[in-house]
C-alpha positions in Angstrom: -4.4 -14.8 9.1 -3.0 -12.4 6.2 -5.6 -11.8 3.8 -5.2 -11.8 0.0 -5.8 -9.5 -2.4 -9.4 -9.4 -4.0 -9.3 -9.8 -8.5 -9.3 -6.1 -10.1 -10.0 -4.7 -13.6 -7.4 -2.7 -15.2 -8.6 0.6 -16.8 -6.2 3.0 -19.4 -5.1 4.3 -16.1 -4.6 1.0 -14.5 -1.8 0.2 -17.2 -0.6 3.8 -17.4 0.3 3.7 -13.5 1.3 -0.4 -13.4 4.2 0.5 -16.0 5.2 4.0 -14.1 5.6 1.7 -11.0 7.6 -1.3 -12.3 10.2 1.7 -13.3 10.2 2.3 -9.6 10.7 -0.9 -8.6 13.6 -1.3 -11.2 14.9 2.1 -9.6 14.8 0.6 -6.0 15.6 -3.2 -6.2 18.1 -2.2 -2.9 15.9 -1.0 -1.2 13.4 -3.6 -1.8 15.9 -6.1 -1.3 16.5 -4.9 2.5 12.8 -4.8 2.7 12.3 -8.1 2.2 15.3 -9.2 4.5 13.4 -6.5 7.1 10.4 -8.9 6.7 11.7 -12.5 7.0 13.6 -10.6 10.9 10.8 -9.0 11.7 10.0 -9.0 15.5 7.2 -10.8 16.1 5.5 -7.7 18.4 5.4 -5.8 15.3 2.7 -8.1 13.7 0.9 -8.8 17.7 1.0 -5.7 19.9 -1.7 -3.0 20.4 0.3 -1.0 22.8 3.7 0.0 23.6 6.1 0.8 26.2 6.2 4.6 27.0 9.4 4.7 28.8 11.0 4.3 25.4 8.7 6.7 23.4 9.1 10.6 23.1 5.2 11.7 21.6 7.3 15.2 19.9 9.1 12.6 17.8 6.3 10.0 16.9 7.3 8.2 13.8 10.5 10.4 13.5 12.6 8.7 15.6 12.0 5.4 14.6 12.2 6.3 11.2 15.8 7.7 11.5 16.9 4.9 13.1 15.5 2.6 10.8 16.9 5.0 8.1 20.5 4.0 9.9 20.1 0.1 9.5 19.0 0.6 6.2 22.3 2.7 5.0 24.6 -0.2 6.7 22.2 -3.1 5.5 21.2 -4.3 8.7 18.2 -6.0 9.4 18.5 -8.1 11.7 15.9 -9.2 14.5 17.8 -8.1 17.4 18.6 -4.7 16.0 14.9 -4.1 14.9 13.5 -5.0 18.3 15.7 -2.2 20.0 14.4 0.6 17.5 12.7 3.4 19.6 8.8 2.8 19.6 7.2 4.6 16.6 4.1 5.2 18.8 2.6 4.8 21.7 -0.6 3.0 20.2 -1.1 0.8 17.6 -5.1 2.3 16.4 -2.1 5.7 15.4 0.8 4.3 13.9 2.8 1.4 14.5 6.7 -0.2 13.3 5.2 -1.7 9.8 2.9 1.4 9.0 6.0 3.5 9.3 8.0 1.0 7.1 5.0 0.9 4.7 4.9 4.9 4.4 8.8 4.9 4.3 9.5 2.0 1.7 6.3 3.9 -0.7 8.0 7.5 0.2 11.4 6.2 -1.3 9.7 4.8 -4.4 7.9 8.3 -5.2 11.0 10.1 -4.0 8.5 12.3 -1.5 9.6 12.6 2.4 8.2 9.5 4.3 5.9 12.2 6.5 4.1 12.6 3.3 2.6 8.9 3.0 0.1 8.1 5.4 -1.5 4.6 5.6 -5.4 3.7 7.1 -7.8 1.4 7.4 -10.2 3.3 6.2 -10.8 4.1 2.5 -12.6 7.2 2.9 -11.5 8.9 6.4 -8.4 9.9 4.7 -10.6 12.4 2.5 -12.3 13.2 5.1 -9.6 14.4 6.8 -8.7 16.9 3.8 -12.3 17.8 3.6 -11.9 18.8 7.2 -9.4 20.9 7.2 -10.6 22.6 3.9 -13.8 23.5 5.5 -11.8 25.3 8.3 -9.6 26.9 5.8 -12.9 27.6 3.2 -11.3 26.0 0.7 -12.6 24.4 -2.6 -12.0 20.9 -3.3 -12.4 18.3 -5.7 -12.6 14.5 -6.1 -11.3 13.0 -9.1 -11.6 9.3 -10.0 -11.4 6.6 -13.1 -13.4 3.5 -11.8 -15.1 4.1 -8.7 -15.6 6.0 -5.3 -15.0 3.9 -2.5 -17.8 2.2 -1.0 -20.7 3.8 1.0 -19.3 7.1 0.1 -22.4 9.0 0.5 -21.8 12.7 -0.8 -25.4 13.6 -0.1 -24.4 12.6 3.8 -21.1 14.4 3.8 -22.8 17.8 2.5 -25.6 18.0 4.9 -24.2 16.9 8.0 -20.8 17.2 8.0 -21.2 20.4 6.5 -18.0 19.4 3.7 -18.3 21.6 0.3 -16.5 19.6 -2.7 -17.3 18.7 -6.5 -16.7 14.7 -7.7 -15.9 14.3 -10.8 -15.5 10.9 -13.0 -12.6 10.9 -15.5 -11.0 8.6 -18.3 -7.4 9.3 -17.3 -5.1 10.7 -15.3 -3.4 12.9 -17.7 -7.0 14.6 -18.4 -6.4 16.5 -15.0 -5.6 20.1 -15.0 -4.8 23.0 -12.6 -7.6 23.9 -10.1 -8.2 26.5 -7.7 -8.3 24.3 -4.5 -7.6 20.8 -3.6 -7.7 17.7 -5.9 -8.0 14.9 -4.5 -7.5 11.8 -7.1 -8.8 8.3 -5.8 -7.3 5.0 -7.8 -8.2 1.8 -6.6 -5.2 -0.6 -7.7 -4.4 -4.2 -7.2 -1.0 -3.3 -6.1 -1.6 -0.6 -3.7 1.9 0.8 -4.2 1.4 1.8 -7.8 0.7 5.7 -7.3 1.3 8.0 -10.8 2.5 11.5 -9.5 1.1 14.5 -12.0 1.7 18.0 -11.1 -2.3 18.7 -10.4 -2.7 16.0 -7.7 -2.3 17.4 -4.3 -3.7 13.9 -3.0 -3.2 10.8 -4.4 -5.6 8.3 -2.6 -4.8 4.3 -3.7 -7.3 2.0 -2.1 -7.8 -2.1 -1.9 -11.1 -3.2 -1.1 -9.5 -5.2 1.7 -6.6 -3.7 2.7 -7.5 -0.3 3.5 -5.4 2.9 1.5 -2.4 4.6 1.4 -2.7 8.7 1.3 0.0 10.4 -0.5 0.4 14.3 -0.1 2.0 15.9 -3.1 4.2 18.9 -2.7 5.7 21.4 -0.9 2.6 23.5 -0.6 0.3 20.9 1.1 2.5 19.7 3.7 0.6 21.9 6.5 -2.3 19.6 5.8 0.2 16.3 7.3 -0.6 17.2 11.1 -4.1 17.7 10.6 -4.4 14.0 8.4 -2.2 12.4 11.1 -4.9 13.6 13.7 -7.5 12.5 12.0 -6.7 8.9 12.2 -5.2 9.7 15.7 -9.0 10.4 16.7 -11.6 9.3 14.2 -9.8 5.9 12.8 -6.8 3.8 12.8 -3.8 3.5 10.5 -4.0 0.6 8.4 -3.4 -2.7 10.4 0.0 -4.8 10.7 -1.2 -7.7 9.1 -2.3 -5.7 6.0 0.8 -3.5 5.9 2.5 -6.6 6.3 0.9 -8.1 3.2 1.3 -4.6 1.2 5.2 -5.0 1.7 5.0 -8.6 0.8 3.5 -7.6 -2.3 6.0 -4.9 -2.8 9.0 -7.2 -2.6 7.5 -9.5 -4.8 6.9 -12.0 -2.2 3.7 -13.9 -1.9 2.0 -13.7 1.4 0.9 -16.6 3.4 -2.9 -16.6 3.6 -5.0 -19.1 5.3 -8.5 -19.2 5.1 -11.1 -17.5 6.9 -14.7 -17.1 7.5 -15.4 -13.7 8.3 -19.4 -14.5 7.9 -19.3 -16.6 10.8 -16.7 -14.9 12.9 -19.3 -11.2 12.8 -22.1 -13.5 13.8 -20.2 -15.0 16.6 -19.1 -11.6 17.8 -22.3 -9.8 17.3 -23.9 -12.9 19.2 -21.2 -12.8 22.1 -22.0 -9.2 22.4 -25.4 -9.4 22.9 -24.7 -12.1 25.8 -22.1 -9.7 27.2 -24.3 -7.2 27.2 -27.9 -8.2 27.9 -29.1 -6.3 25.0 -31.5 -7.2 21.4 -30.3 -4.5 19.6 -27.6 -5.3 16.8 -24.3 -4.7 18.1 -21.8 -2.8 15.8 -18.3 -3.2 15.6 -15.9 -0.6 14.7 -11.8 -0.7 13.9 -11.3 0.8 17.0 -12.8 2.5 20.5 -12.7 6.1 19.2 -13.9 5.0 15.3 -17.5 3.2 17.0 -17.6 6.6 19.2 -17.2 9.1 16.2 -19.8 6.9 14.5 -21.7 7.0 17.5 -21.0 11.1 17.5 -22.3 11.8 13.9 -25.0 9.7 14.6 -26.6 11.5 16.7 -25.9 14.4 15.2 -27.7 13.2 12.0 -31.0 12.2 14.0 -30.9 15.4 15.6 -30.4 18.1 12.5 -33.3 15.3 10.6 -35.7 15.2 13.2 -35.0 18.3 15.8 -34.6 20.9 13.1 -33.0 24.7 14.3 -32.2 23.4 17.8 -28.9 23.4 18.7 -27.1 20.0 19.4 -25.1 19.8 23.1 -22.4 17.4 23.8 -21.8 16.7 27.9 -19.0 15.4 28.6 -16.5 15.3 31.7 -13.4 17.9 31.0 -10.9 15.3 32.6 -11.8 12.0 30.7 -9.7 9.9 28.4 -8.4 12.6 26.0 -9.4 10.9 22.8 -12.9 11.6 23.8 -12.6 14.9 24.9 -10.5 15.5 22.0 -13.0 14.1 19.1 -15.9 15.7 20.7 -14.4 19.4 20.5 -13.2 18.5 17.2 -16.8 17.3 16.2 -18.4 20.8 17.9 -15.5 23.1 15.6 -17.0 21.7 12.7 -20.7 22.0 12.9 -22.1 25.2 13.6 -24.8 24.3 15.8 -22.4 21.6 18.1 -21.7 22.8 21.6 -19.7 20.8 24.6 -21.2 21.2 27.4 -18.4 20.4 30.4 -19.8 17.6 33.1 -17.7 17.6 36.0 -17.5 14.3 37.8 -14.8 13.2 39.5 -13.3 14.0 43.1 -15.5 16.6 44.6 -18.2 16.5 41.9 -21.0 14.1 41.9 -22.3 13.0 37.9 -25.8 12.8 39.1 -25.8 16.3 40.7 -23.6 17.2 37.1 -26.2 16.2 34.9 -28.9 17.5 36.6 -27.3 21.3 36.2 -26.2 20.8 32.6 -29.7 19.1 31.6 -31.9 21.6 33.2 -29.8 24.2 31.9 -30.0 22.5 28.0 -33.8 22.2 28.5 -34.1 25.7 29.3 -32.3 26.5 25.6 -34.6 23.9 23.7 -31.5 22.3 23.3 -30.8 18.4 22.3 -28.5 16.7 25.5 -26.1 14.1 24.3 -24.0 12.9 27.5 -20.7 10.9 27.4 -19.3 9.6 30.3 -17.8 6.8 31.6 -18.7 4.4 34.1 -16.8 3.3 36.4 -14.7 7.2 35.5 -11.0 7.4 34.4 -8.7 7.5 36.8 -10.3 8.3 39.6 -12.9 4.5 39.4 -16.0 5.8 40.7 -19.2 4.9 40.3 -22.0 7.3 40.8 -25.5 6.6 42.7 -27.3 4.7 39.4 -30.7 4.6 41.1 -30.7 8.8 41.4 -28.7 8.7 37.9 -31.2 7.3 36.1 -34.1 9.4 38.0 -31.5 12.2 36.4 -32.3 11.1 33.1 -35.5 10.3 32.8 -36.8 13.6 34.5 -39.0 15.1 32.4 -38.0 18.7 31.8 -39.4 21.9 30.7 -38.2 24.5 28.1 -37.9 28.4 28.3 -41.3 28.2 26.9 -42.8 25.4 29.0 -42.9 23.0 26.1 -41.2 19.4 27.1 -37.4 19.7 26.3 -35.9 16.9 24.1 -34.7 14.0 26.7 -31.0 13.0 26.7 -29.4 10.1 25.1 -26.7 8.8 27.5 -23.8 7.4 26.1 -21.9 5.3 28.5 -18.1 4.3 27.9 -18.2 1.0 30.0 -14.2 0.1 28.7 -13.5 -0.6 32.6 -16.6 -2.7 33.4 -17.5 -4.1 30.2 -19.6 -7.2 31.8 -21.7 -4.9 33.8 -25.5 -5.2 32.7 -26.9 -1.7 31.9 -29.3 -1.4 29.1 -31.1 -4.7 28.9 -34.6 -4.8 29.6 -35.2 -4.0 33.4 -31.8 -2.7 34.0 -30.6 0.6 35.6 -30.4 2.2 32.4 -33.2 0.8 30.0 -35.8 3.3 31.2 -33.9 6.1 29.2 -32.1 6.2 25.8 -28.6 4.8 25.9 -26.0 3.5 24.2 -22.9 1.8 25.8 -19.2 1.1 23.8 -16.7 -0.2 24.5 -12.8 -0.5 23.4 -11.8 -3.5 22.1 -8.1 -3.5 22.6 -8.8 -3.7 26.5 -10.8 -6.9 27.8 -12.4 -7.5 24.4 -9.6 -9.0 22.5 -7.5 -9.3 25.6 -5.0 -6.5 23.4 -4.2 -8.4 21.0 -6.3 -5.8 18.4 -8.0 -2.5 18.7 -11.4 -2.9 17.6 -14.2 -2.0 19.4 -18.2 -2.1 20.0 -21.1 -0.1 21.0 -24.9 -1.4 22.0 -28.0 0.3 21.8 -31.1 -0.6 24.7 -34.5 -0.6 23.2 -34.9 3.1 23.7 -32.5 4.2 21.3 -32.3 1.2 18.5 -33.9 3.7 16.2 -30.8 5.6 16.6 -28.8 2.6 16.0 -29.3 2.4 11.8 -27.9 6.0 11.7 -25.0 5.1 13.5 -24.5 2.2 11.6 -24.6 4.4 9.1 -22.1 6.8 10.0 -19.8 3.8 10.7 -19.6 2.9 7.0 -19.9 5.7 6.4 -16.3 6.3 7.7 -15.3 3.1 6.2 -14.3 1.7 10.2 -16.0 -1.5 10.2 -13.6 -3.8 12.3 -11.1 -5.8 9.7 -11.7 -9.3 9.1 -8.7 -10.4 11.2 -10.0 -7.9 14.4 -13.3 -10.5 13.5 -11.3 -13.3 13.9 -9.4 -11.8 17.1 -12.6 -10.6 18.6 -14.4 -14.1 18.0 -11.7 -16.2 19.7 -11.7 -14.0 23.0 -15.2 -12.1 23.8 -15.9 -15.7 25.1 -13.4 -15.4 27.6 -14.0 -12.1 28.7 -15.4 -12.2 31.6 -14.0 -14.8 33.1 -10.2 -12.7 32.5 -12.8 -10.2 34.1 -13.0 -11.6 37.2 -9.7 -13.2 37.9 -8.1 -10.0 37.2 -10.4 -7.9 39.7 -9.3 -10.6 42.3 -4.9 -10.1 41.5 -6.4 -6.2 41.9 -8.0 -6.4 45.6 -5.3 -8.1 46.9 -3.0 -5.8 45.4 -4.8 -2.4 46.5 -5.4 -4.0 50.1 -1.9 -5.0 50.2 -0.7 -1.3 48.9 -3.1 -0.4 51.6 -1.3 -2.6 54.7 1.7 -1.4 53.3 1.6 2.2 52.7 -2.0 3.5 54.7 -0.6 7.1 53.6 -1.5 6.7 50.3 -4.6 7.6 48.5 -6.3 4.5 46.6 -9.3 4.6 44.3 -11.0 2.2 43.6 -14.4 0.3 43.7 -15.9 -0.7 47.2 -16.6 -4.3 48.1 -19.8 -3.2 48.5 -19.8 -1.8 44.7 -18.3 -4.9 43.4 -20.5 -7.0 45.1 -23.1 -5.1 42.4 -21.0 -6.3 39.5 -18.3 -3.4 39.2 -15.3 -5.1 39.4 -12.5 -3.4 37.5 -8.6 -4.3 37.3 -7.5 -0.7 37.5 -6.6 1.7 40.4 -5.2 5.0 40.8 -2.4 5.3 43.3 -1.8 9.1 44.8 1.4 8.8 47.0 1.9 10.5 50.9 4.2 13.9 49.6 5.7 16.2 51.7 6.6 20.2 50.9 6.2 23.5 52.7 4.4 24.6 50.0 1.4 23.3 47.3 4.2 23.9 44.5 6.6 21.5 46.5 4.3 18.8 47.9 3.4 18.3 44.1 7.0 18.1 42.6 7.6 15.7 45.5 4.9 13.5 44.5 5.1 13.3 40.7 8.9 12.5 41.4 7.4 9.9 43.5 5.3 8.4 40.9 8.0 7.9 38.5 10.5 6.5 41.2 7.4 3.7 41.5 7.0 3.1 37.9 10.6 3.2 36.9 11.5 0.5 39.8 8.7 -1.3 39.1 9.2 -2.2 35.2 13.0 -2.2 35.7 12.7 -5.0 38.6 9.8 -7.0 36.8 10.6 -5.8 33.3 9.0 -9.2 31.7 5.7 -8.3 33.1 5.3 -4.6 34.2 5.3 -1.9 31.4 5.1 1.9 31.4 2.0 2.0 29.3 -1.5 3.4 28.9 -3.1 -0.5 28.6 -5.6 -2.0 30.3 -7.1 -5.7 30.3 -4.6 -7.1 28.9 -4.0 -11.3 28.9 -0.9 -11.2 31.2 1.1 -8.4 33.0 0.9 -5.3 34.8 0.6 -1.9 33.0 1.5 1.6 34.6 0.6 4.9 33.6 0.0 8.4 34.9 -2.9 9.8 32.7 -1.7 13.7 33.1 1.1 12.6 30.5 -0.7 9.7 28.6 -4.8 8.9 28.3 -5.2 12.7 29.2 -2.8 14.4 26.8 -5.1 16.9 25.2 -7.5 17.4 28.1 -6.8 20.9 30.1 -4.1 21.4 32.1 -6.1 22.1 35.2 -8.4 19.0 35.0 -4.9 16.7 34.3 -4.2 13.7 37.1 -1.1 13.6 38.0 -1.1 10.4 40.0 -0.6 6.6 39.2 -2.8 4.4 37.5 -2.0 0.4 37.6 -3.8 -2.0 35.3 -3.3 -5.7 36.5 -4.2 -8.7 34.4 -5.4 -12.1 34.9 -1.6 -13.8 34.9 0.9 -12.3 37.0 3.5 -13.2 39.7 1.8 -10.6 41.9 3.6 -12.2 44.9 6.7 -10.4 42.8 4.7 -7.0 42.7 4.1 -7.4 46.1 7.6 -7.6 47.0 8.9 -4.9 44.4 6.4 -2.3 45.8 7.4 -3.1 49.5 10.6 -2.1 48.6 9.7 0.6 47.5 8.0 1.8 50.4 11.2 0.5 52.3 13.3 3.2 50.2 11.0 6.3 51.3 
């Protein structure tokens, strides 16, 4: 489904910026020629795939590479299918870039003669200021927000000053030529029809053009704003997504001139299907919420809570727990939260290995209580890589202790916030379940089991205990402008049904595969869920796979085994390169996915908390008699 652009009114500036860009288009009919021959070849992963094969993707040259080699077909006027499949991949995750955003930010960059680095493409219609509002609050900078017809929905500017802490002026003007020099940032919005009509003046650092339902394209004007390009970049690395295929795809159509094909769609009855199927999946009563992406719901979930706590806990100071070696995204976003607010700690949980997260949380909370401090814990469940599950009975005692401030007043309790991407069908916060004693909150990513990864977004539940919190994290979510897209709707609609039936017939490819790796090679190291855990519903499709070394010393016994770990993967997707993949995936509708999380999920964690050891996502449908084989082999070639 490609969905069409909604009617817009024209303003002075409307028809000052519509005749600027048919000059452009005039100026670049070649180019727009090969785009259009670029879009009847494209392959068809471009428009389908949420995730990407690292073996072919170098993270220092994200976007770069691809782009110089699409650069290269585009100067010998080559676009066919074959040669576009074999371009490098731009990145290694759809929710941060993808092929047709790059295209989309290259095609614009040409038009407005700027480098294609300085067009940036979301989902989102306001993250992208956010993202300059960011880093001007770091660098105490002014900054203003200019616009003709209107600020992009649920803007909320009393929000943004009290609890992000962001310092800028809006301002409403007649026309673009009204704006002059100011000390600071300007930031102009335009909401166009045709969101590649962008009108350059000298006084717009930022030109933001944004469709109702499309998402926006973030231009950054000139030489002396280009240090602000890494920060934007990780912005919708961490807190959103870029803007989706299917609506880059339907911006270039309407760039070349070319209708796109639309079909219709009931987004009304997809949410309520999806919201319902939630709920099922779930156990809970609480309205479910539905975000772009995994890390979008989580930084609504983040702000949230930080909203309810500087409204209703006043003064105290607000801790984040979370485990130093989980995915990266989240350890990432929630330092990146605490760096902005001045009264947002992280608080580190170990939990994993020789830690236990029930002995964890009972140091860090007693420790928070004793500071009058509010607890907010993320963790995940079963954890990443290492698949354990801690003692949930003593967990939840954990958390429902009452504890006792400095003062011997009764300390704020926490709000858990469980990451259940591995197990999503395990019951934890419906009423008379482990967890709905104590406030918590469970999400989930949606590129994994959710939509099978055929999109990115995501969800997150509330039990009764924390619905209150709920409303201001729905608002926080709009807020951000990361609602999942019509289309995710759609995806999410057609597969939650599914889910855990894909659930359970991958867990069963993944026991026979661990006990086979087990009969095969006893010397290695597996984790993953008991039969005894599974039995209690935890019944994952991922291990992690540390391999017999040998050395004289520590330094040697781990070269010898990260060497061994890529020997595996590399044999593995070059002998079954139709179904295994060197990627970070995981519940995925067919195939086999390998990673090591050191150099992938964990990439801005600490070097000291890093895994350098195998992780192996299987899926439903696989020849895992194949996998079988390929890995015996391997253990034959030791």
């Amino acid at each position: 489904m490609i969905i069409p652009y909604p009617n817009t009114t024209y303003s002075k500036s409307n028809n000052i910026v519509s005749a600027y860009t048919k000059a452009k288009l005039m100026k670049h009919t070649n180019m727009l020629d090969y785009i259009k021959d670029v879009l009847e070849h494209i392959p068809t992963d471009w428009l389908t795939l949420t995730t990407h094969r690292l073996d072919i993707y170098k993270e220092e040259l994200a976007k770069t590479e691809f782009i110089e080699q699409f650069e290269t077909l585009y100067t010998n006027h080559n676009s066919e299918s074959k040669e576009l499949q074999e371009l490098p991949t731009a990145f290694d995750y759809i929710r941060l870039g993808h092929p047709l955003s790059c295209v989309l930010e290259w095609t614009l960059a040409k038009m407005h003669d700027v480098p294609s680095e300085n067009v940036i493409s979301f989902s989102s219609k306001t993250t992208p200021i956010l993202a300059i509002l960011r880093k001007n609050l770091l660098d105490r900078k002014k900054t203003q927000i200019l616009y003709t017809e209107a600020l992009p929905p649920f803007f909320d500017v009393d929000v943004l000053h009290r609890i992000y802490g962001y310092t800028f002026d809006v301002k409403k003007i007649e026309d673009i030529s009204a704006i002059s020099e100011f000390d600071g940032s300007t930031i102009f919005i335009s909401e166009q029809k045709d969101m590649h009509a962008i009108h350059l003046t000298p006084h717009i650092d930022f030109y933001l053009n944004t469709n109702d339902e499309l998402g926006s394209v973030l231009l950054v004007n000139g030489v002396q704003n280009e240090d602000y390009i890494s920060e934007i970049q990780h912005v919708r690395r961490r807190e959103t997504i870029a803007m989706t295929p299917a609506n880059c795809y339907t911006v270039l159509k309407s760039i070349t001139g070319t209708a796109p094909t639309t079909t219709g769609s009931n987004t009304a009855e997809n949410k309520t299907n999806v919201v319902t199927a939630i709920k099922e999946i779930t156990g809970t009563a609480t309205k479910a919420l539905v975000g772009s992406s995994g890390l979008s719901v989580q930084y609504a979930i983040m702000m949230g809570l930080v909203h309810d706590a500087l409204e209703n806990h006043k003064g105290k100071a607000i801790k984040f727990v979370v485990p130093p070696n989980c995915y990266g995204g989240t350890n990432d976003q929630a330092r990146r939260v605490a760096a902005c607010i001045d009264n947002v700690d992280i608080v580190d949980l170990p939990v994993d290995g020789d830690n236990d997260m029930v002995q964890s949380i009972h140091t860090v909370l007693d420790q928070i209580a004793s500071e009058d401090a509010i607890p907010y814990i993320i963790a995940e469940i079963p954890t990443n890589p290492r698949v354990e599950v801690p003692d949930l009975i003593q967990l939840k005692e954990a958390l429902q202790k009452e504890r006792k401030t400095a003062t011997g007043e009764t300390a704020v309790d926490p709000v858990f916030i469980l990451d259940q991407t591995f197990c999503p069908n395990v019951l934890f916060l419906g009423e008379g379940e482990i967890l709905s004693s104590v406030r918590a909150i469970s999400y989930a990513s949606g590129s994994k089991f959710p939509s099978g990864g055929r999109c990115t977004a995501g969800y997150c539940v509330g039990n009764q205990k924390a619905a209150a919190l709920m409303t201001t994290i729905e608002t926080h979510l709009h807020l951000c402008d990361n609602e999942a897209t019509a289309l995710q709707y759609e995806i999410l609609a057609a597969q939650l049904p599914s889910m855990n039936q894909r659930i359970a017939d991958a867990y069963k490819n993944t026991r026979e595969f661990v006990n086979f790796i087990h009969d095969t090679l006893p010397d290695a190291k597996i984790n993953f869920v008991s039969e005894e855990l599974a039995a209690q519903g935890f019944t994952p499709s991922v291990f992690s796979l540390d391999l017999p070394t040998k050395g004289a010393t520590d330094e040697e016994k781990e070269a010898y085994k990260r060497a061994l770990n890529h020997k595996l993967i590399h044999l593995m997707i070059t002998e079954i390169p139709n179904e295994s993949k060197y990627c970070v995936s995981y519940g995925q509708l067919k195939g086999c996915y390998w990673t090591i999380p050191a150099t992938s999920t964990q990439g801005t964690t600490k070097e000291g908390d890093k895994d350098y050891i195998a992780r192996v996502a299987l899926s439903p449908d696989m020849d895992l008699a194949l996998h079988k084989k390929v890995f015996a082999d391997f253990v034959e070639s030791m």
